[in-house]
N, C-alpha and C positions, 0 to 999 in steps of 0.2 A: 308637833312631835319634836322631840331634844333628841343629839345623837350621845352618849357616853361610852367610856371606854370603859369595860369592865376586867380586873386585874386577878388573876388567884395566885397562890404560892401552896407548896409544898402539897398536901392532901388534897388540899381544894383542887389544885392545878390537877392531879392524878385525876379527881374522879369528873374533872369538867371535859378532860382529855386536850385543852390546851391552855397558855399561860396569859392568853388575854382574849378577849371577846367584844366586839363594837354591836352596841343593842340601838334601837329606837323605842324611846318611851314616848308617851303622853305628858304635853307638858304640866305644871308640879307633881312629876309624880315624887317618891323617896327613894331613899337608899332600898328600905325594905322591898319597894316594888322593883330594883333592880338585881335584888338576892332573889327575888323570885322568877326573874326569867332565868337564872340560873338554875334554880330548883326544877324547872322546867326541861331544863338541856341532861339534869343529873339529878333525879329524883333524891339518891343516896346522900344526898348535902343535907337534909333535911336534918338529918341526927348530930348534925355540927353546928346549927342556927345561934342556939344559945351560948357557945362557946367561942363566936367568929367575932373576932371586932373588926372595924373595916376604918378606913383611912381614904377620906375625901381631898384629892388634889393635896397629900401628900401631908395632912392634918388629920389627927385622930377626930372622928364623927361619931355618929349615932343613926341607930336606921331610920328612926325618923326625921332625917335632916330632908331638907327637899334639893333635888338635884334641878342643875344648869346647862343649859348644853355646853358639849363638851370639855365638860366633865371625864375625870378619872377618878373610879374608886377602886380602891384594893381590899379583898377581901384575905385578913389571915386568920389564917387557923390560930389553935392554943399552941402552942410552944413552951419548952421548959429548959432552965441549965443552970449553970452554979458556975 
């Protein structure tokens, strides 16, 4: 097992109901499989999947990156400004 720090911001953070989470995965598992224990804590994420881009140790990722222990990813939402 790997331990990671899992991060949300704005919308994510509301519907996860707080602004970090420390999970236990299976070692390699991915990013993806660490969106999904979220998805688990806040079913309603699921309609944000495609629009969340996530940032590994502080470097834009991909879900299928494979995760390290500890590890920090951040998951954000879409955002917009001018």
């Amino acid at each position: 097992m790997l331990r990671v720090v899992l991060r949300s911001f704005a919308q994510i953070r509301e519907l996860v109901g707080r602004d970090a989470v420390e999970v236990e995965l299976p070692v390699r598992s991915t990013i993806a499989d660490a969106w999904g224990e979220l998805l688990v804590r806040a079913p309603k994420l699921g309609g944000l999947t495609t629009s969340t881009r996530v940032a590994r140790n502080g470097v834009l990722a991909a879900f299928d990156d494979e995760l390290a222990e500890g590890d920090e990813v951040a998951f954000l939402p879409p955002f917009g400004g001018g």
